[in-house]
MIDO-899438 format. One record per residue (C-alpha): residue number from 1; residue in one letter; x, z, y. Coordinates in steps of 0.02 Angstrom, whole numbers, m for minus. Each point is the difference from the previous one (the first is absolute). Example, Ala and Ser with C-alpha at 12.3 -4.5 7.8 and 13.67 -1.06 7.14 Angstrom:
# MIDO-899438
<1 "a" <615 390 m225>>
<2 "s" <69 m33 172>>
//
This chain:
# MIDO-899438
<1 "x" <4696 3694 4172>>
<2 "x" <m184 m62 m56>>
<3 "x" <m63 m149 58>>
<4 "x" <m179 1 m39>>
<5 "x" <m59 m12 167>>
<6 "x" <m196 m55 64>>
<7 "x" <m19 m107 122>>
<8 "x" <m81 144 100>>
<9 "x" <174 79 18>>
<10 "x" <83 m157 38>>
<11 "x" <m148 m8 138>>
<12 "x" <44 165 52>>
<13 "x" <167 m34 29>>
<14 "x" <m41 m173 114>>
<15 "x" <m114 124 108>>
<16 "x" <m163 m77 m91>>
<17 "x" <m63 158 m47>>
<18 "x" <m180 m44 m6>>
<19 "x" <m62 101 m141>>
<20 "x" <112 147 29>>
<21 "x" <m72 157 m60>>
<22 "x" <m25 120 139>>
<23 "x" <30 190 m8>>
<24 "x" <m124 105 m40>>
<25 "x" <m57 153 110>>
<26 "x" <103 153 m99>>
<27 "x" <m77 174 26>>
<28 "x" <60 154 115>>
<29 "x" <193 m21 m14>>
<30 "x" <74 156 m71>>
<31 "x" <179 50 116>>
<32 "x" <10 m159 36>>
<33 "x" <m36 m96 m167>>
<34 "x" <m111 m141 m43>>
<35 "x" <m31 m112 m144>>
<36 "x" <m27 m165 53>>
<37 "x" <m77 m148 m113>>
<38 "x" <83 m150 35>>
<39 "x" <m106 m75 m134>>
<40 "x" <m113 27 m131>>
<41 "x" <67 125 m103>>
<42 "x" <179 1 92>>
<43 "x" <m14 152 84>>
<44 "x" <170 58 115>>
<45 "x" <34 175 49>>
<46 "x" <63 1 199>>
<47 "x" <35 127 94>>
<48 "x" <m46 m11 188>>
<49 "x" <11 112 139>>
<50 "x" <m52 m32 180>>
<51 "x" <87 163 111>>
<52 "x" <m118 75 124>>
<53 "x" <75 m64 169>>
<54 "x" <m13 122 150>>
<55 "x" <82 m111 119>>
<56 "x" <111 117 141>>
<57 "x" <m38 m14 193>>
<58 "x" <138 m135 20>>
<59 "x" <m91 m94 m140>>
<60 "x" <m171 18 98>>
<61 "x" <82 m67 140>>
<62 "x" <61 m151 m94>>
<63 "x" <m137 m37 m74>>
<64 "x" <m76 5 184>>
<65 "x" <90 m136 55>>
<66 "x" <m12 m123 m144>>
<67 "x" <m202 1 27>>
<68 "x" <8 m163 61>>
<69 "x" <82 m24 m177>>
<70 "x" <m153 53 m107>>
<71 "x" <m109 m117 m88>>
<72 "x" <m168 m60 110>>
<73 "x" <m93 30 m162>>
<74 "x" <50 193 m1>>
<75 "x" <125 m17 m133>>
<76 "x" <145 132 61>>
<77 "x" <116 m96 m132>>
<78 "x" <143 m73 110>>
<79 "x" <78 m164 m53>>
<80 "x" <199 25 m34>>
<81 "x" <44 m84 144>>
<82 "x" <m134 112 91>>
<83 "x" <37 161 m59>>
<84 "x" <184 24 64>>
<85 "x" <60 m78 158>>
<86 "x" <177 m23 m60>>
<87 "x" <m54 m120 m116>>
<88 "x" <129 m144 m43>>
<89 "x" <m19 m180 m24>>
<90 "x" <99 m86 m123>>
<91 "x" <16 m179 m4>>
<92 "x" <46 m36 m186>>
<93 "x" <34 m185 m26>>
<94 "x" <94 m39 m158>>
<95 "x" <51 m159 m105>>
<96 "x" <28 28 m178>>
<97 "x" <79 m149 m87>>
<98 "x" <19 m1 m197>>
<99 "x" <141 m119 m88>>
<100 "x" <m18 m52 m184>>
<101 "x" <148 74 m23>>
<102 "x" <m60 179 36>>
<103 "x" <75 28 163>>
<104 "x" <m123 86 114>>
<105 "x" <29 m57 234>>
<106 "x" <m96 111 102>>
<107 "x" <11 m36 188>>
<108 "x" <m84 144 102>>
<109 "x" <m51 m92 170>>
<110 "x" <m102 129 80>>
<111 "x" <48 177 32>>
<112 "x" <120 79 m138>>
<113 "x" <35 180 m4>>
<114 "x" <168 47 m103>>
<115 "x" <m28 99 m162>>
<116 "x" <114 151 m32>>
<117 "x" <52 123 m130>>
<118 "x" <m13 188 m9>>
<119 "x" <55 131 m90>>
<120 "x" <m72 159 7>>
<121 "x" <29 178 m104>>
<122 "x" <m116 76 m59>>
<123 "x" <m82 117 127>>
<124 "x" <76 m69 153>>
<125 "x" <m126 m55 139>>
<126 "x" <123 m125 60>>
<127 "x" <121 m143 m67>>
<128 "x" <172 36 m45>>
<129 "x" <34 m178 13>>
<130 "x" <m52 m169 62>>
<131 "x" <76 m161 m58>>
<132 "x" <m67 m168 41>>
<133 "x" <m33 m110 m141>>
<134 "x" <4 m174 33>>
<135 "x" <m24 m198 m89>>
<136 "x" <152 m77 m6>>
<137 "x" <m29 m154 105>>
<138 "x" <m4 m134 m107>>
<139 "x" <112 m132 118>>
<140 "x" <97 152 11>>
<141 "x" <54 m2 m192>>
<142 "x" <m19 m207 8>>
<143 "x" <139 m11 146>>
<144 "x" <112 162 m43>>
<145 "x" <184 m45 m47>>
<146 "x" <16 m16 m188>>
<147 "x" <98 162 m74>>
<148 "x" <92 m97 m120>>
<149 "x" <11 m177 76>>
<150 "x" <65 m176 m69>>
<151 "x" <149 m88 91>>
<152 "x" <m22 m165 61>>
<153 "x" <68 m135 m123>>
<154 "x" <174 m74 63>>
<155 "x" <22 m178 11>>
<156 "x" <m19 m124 m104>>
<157 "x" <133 m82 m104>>
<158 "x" <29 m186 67>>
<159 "x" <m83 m110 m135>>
<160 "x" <m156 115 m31>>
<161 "x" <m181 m12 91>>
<162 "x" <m90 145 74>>
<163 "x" <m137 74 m89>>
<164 "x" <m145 m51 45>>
<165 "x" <m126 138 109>>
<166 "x" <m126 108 m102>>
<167 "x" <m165 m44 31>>
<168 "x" <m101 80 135>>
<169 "x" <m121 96 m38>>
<170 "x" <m176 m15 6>>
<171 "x" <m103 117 123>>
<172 "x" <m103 96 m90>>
<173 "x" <m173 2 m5>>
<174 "x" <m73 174 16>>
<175 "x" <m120 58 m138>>
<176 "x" <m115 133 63>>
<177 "x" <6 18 205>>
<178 "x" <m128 120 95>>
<179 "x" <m34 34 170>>
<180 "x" <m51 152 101>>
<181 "x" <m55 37 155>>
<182 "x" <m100 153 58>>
<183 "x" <m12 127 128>>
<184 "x" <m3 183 m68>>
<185 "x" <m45 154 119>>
<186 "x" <100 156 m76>>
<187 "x" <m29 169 59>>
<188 "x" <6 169 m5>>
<189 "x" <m97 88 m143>>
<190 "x" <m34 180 37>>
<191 "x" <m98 112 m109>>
<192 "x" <m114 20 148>>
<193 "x" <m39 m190 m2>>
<194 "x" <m193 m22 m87>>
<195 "x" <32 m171 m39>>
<196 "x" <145 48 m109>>
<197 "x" <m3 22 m180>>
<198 "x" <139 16 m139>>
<199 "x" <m14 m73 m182>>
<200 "x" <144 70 m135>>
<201 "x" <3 m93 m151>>
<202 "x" <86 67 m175>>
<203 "x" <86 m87 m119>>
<204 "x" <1 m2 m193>>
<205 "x" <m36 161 m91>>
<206 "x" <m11 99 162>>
<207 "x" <m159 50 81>>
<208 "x" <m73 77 187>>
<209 "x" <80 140 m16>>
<210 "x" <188 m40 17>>
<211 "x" <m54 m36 175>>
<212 "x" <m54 169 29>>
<213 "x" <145 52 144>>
<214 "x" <m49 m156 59>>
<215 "x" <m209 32 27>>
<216 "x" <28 168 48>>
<217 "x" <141 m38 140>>
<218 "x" <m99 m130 91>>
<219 "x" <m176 49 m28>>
<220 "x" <53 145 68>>
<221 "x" <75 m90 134>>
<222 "x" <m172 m80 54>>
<223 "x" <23 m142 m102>>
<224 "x" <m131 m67 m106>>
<225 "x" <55 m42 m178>>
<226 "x" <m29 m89 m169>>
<227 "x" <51 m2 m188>>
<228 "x" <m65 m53 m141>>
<229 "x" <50 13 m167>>
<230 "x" <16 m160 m92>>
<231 "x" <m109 m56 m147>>
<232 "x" <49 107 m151>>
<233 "x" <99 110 100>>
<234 "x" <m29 177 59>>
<235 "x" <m192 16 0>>
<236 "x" <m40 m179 9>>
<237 "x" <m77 m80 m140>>
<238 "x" <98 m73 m143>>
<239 "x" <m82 m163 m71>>
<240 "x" <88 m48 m178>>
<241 "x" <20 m157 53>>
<242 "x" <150 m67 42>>
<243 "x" <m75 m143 154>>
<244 "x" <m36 144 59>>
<245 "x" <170 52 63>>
<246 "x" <61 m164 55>>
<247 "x" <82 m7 198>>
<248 "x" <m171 m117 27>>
<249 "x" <m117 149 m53>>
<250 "x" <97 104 62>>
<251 "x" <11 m53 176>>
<252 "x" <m192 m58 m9>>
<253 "x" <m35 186 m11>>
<254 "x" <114 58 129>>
<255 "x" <m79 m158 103>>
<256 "x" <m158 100 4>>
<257 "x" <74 162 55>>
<258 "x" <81 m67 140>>
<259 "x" <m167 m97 31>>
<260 "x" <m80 170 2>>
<261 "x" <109 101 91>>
<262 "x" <89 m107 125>>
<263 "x" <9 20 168>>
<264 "x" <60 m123 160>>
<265 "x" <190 64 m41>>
<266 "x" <49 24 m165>>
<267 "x" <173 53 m67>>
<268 "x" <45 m4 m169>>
<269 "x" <131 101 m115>>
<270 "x" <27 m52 m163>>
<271 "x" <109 63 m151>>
<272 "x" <95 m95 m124>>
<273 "x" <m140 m133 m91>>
<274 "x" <m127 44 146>>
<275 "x" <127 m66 129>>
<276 "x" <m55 m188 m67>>
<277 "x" <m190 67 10>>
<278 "x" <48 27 206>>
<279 "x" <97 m143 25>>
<280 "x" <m171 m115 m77>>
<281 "x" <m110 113 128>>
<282 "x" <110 m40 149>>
<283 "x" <m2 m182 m65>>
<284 "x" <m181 m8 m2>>
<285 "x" <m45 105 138>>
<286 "x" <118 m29 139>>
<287 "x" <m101 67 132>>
<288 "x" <m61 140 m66>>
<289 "x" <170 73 m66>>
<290 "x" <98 48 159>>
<291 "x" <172 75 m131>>
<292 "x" <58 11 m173>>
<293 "x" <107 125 m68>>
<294 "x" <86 m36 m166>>
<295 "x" <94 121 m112>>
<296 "x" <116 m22 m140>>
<297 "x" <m103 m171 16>>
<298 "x" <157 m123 m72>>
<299 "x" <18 m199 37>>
<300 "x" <m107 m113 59>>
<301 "x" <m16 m110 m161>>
<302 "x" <m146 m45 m107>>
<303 "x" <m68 117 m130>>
<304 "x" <28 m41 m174>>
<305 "x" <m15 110 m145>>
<306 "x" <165 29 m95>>
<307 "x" <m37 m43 m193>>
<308 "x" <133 85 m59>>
<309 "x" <m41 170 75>>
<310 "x" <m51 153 m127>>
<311 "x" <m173 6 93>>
<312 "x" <m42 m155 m110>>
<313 "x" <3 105 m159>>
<314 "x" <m191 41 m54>>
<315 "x" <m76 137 73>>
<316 "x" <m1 120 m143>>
<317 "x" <208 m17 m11>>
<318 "x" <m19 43 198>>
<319 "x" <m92 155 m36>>
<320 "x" <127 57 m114>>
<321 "x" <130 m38 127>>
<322 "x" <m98 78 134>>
<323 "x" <134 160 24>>
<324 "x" <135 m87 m7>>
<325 "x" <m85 m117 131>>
<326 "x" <m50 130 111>>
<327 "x" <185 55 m12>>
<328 "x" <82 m131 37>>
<329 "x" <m98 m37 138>>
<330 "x" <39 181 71>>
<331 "x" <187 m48 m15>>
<332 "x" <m31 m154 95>>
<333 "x" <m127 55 126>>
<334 "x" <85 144 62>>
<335 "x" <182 27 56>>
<336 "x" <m13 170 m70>>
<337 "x" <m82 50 m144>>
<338 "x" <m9 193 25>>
<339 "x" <m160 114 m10>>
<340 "x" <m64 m63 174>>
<341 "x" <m9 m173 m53>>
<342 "x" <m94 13 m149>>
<343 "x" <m125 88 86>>
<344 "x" <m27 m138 103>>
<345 "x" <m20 m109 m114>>
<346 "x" <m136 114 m66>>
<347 "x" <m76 26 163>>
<348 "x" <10 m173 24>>
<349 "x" <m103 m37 m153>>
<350 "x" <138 m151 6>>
<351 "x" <60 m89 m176>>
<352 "x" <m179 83 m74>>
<353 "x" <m104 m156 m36>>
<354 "x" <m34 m101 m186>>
<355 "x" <105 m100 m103>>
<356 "x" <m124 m105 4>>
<357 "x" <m23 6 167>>
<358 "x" <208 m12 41>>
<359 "x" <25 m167 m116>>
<360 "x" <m143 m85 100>>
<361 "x" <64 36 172>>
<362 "x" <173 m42 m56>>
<363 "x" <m54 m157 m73>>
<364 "x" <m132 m43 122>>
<365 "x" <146 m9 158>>
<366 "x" <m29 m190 m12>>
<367 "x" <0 m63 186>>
<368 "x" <102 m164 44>>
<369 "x" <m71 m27 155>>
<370 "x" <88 139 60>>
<371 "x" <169 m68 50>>
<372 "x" <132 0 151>>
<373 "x" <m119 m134 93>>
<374 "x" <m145 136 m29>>
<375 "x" <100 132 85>>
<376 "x" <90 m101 117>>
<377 "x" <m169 m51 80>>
<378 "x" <m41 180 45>>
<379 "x" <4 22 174>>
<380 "x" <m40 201 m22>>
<381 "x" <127 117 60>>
<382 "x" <69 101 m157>>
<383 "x" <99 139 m42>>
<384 "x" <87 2 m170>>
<385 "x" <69 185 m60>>
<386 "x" <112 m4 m165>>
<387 "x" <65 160 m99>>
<388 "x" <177 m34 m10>>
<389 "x" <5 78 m167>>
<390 "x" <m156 m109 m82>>
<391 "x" <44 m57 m183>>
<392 "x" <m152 m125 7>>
<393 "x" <27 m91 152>>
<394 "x" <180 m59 60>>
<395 "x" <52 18 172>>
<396 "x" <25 m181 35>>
<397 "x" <m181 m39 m72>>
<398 "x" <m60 84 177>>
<399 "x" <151 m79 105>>
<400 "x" <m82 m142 m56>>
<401 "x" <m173 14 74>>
<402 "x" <76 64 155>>
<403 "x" <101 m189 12>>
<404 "x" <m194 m88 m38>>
<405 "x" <m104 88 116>>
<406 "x" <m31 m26 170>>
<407 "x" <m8 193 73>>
<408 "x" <82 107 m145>>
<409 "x" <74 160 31>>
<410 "x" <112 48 m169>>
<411 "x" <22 202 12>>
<412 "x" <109 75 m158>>
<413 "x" <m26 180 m47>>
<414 "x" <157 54 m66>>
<415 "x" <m63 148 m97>>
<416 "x" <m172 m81 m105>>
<417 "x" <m18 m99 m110>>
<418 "x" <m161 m101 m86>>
<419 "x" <m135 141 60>>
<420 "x" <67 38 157>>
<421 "x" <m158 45 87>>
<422 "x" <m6 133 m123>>
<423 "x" <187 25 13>>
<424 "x" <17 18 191>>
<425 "x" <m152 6 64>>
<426 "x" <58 58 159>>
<427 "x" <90 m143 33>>
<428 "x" <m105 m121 m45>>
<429 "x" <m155 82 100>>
<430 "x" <151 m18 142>>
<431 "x" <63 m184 m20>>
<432 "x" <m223 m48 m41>>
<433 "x" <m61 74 176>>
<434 "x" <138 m64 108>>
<435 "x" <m27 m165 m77>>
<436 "x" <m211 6 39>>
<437 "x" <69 64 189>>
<438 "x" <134 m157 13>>
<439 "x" <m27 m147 129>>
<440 "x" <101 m112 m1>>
<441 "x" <144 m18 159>>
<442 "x" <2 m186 47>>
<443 "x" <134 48 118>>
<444 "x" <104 m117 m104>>
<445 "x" <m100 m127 m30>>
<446 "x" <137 m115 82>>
<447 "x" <142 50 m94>>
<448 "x" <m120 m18 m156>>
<449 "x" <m35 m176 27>>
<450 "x" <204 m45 m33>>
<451 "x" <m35 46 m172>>
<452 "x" <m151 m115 m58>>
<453 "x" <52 m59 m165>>
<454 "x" <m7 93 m147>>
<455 "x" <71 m72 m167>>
<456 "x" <m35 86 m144>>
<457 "x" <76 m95 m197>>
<458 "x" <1 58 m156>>
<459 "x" <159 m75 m32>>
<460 "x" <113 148 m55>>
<461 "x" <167 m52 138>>
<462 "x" <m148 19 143>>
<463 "x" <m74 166 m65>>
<464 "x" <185 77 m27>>
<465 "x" <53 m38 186>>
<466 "x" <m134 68 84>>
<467 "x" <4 171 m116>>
<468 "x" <167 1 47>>
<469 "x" <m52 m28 196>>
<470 "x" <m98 126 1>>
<471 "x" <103 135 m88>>
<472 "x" <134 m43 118>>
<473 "x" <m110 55 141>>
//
């Protein structure tokens, strides 16, 4: 990726946004569409619908009783932990501790809630299977008998000394170590809620509209929703420029759409690239995001543009390429590649943007800070859905993010693959809308606090045993 960055992004990203450009008023939105400029000349296309809510008589009656709830300056806009009286606190308290040597300690000390896998076919309202997936415990591995261990020497012939003792080892000194400790209130999001409001985010050459099951299921279900198309994507402008598309200008733009549009409980679903674009949101704004939802999302490791990668070739040897790009990214996308799915694709205006536009965004994914220690401190609850049959991201990629965060929920769609919003949308709308109605059950909050250390290495030994822990379960 580029890294010509101002300091103004670099200021946007510490939260010194000063001199941010604010939206402009757009005129009368047309079914739900408005363009948006984020800055001189940079205008966005986002789509935007606010339902009409008629609530029922048992809603009336509701909102009856929570009067003593309402703003004394008039403002009917509930707080979160206002607007629902199930509301949950969550104490998250967390220790992250960083070794030179890679290794990666996290000690949860507040209230832990245990992530799990699902998989689900496609059109099925309910999980065929759960399966916990667990960190192997680090002094687990440390003090477990050695598979293939070495006898005791026998004695010592008479004449000869004993060796003497390797030397003990140092204690070592931890690189990195950061500390957490927060109190989150998670509730109930209903579609009903006015203080609720949900953000999807695209990814590389895809646009609005492959969210378009998505809008249409929850706006119809009262909910009040967002998308906008990404600069040179869809109907957004295109600067030729390549700053332009770095993950700093990117996420300064979609910084002032969620600036715009945000309400007291935000929840945010991102695909592919825009996953990282809704893991810096929840980073910045913890208060204001209430959930994230992250699809076909992969690990949590910095972004770094691959320099070997055919996307570096100039842009006019891309736009000779372009069929054979657009079909092999119909192979990948999709676990089938019949009629249906290429009109998706076509629907989805998805895989329709520049070469010059593609090389920049490929090359602009330049964002170190975005490690484990970035997602580890993310005290938002989030659910991670993978297409079992994506050719992009591996399955293990997503495993991974479940071990990092805090409150992840990993749910596998057997049947989709890269697109699979636009391959099951059913299911997806499902697995989405159960997650924005989840609380979490702190029933267990005991039986949680047995397991407070988490040890995560890259060492390969570590990574092997606890795939193989978990596919034993």
């Amino acid at each position: 990726m580029l890294t010509s960055i101002t300091d103004g992004i670099l200021c946007c990203l510490t939260g010194k946004a000063a001199n941010l450009v604010l939206p402009l008023e757009s005129s009368e939105p047309s079914d739900g569409f408005e363009f948006v400029e984020v800055k001189p000349g940079r205008v966005l296309r986002v789509r935007h619908i606010i339902p009409e809510r008629q609530p029922s008589e048992t809603e009336k009656q509701d909102a009856g009783k929570e009067k003593t709830d309402v703003d004394c300056d008039g403002n009917d806009d509930a707080s979160p932990e206002d607007s629902t009286n199930n509301s949950t606190s969550v104490h998250c308290k967390r220790k992250i501790t960083v070794y030179r040597n890679g290794q990666l300690v996290i000690e949860n000390l507040g209230d832990v809630l245990h992530s799990e896998i699902l998989q689900c076919q496609d059109g099925d309202l309910e999980p065929c299977s759960t399966v916990e997936v667990e960190l192997a415990d680090y002094k687990e591995i440390a003090s477990s008998p050695d598979p293939n261990p070495v006898p005791p020497p026998g004695p010592l012939p008479s004449g000869e000394q004993k060796p003497a003792p390797p030397p003990r080892r140092r204690r070592r000194k931890p690189k990195r170590t950061v500390l957490i400790d927060s109190k989150r209130l998670i509730s109930s999001c209903k579609g009903t809620h006015s203080d609720v409001a949900l953000f999807f985010v695209h990814g590389v050459g895809g646009s609005l509209d492959i969210w378009s099951s998505q809008l249409d299921f929850f706006s119809r279900l009262g909910y009040e929703v967002i998308a906008p198309d990404l600069a040179g994507h869809g109907a957004s402008t295109a600067p030729q420029i390549a700053a332009a598309y770095t993950f700093y200008a990117l996420a300064e733009d979609l910084r002032a759409i969620f600036k715009r549009y945000a309400r007291k409980r935000n929840i945010l679903i991102g695909h592919s690239y825009g996953v990282s674009f809704c893991t810096f949101l929840a980073h910045e704004y913890p208060d204001l995001v209430h959930k994230v939802v992250m699809i076909n999302g992969g690990g949590p490791t910095a972004l770094e543009p691959s320099l070997c990668s055919i996307f570096q070739l100039p842009s006019c040897v891309l736009h000779c390429l372009s069929p054979c790009l657009a079909w092999s990214f119909l192979k990948a996308g999709f676990a089938r590649q019949g009629a249906k799915e290429k009109q998706l694709l076509k629907q989805g205006n998805a895989f329709n943007v520049s070469p010059f536009v593609l090389r920049a965004m490929m090359s602009g994914q330049y964002w170190p800070e975005g490690d484990e220690v970035y997602h580890a401190e993310l005290t938002v609850p989030i659910l991670l859905v993978h297409g079992m049959c994506d050719k992009f991201v591996p399955m293990d990629e997503d495993q991974r993010m479940a071990e990092i965060l805090l409150f992840a929920f990993l749910k596998v769609i057997e049947e989709g693959s890269h697109m699979v919003m636009m391959e099951c949308p059913d299911t997806v709308n499902t697995l989405l809308h159960e997650f924005f109605l989840w609380e979490p059950d702190m029933s267990r909050k005991d039986s949680c606090k047995t397991d407070t250390e988490k040890t995560v290495s890259v060492c390969d030994i570590i990574n092997s045993l606890k795939i193989n822990k978990s596919m034993d379960k």
